[in-house]
C-alpha positions as CSV (number, residue, x, y, z in Angstrom):
1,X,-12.6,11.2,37.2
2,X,-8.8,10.0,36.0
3,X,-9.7,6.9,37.5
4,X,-12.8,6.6,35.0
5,X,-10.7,8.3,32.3
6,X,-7.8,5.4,32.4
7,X,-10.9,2.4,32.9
8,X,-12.0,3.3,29.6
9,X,-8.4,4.0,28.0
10,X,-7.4,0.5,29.4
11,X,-10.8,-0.8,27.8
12,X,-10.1,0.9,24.4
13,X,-6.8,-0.8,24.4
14,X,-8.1,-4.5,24.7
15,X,-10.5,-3.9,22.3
16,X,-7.6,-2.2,20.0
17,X,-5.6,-5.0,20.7
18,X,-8.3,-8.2,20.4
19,X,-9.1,-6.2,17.0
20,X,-5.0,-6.1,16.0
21,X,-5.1,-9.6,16.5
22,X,-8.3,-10.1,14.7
23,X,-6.7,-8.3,11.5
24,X,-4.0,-10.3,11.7
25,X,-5.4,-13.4,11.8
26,X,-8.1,-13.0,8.7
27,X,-4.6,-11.2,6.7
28,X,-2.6,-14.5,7.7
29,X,-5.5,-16.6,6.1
30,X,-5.8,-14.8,2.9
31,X,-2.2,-15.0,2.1
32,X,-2.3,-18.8,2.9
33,X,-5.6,-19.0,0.6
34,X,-3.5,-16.8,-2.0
35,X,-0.3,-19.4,-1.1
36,X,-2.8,-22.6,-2.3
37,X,-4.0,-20.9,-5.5
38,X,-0.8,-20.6,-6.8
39,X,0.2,-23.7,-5.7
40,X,-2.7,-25.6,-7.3
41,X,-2.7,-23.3,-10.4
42,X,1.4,-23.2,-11.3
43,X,2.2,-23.6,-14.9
44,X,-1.2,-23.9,-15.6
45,X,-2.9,-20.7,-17.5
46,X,-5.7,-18.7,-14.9
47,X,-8.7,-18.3,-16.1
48,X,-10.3,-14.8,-15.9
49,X,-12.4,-15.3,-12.6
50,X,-9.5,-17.2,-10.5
51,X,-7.5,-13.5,-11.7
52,X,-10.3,-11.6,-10.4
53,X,-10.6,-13.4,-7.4
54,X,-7.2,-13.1,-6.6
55,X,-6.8,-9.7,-7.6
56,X,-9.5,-9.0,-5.1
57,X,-8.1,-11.0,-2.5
58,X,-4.7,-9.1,-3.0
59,X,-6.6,-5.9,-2.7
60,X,-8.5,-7.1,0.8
61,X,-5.5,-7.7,2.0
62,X,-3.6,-4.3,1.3
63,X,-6.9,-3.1,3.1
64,X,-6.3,-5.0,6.1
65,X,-2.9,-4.3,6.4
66,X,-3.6,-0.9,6.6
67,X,-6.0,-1.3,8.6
68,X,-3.9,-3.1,11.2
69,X,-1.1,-0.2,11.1
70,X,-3.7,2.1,11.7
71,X,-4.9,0.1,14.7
72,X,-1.3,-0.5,15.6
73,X,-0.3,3.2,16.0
74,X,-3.4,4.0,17.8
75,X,-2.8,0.9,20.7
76,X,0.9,2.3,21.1
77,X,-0.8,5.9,21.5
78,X,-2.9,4.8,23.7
79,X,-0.2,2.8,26.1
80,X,1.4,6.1,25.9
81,X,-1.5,8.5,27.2
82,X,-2.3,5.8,29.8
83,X,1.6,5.4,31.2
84,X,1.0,9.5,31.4
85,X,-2.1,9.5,33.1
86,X,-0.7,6.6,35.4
87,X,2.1,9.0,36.1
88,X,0.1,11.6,36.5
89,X,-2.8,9.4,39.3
90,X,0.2,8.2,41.4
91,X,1.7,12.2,41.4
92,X,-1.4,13.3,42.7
93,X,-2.2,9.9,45.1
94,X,1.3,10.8,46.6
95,X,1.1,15.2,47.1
96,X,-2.6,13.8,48.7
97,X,-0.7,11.3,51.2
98,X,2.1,13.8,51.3
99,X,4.6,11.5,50.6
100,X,7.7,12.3,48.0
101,X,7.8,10.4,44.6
């Protein structure tokens, strides 16, 4: 059962982790996107949709950044519960062998 229990905690963290990474990668190319439109529109006045589109850009952004926190805190959780249960599997591997920690 705790062998099950840490195979599917150890799964939940890849896929926490793969998605981290995932975030991280889409919030590094919007802010290079947002990088180019400025560059290519300095001194220059924006025209309403360019604002828009940045504006929205901006807010996707915030979202994913959040997003990755969130994802963040629950990957260090989950290293935590599983360094605990691992704790707890070799504990009960050694009072089964009967050999001291």
């Amino acid at each position: 059962m705790q062998l099950e229990q840490i195979n599917a905690l150890l799964f939940e963290k890849v896929n926490l982790q793969s998605e981290g990474l995932d975030q991280r990668d889409r919030m590094l190319q919007r802010e290079r996107d947002i990088g180019d439109l400025r560059a290519s529109l300095s001194g220059k006045d924006i025209p309403e949709d360019i604002k828009a589109r940045l504006l929205k850009m901006h807010e996707d952004n915030v979202h994913l950044q959040e997003q990755f926190k969130t994802a963040q805190e629950k990957l260090i959780k989950a290293r935590a519960f599983i360094k605990q249960q691992d704790k707890l599997f070799k504990e009960e591997q050694a009072k089964k062998d009967g050999l001291p920690l």
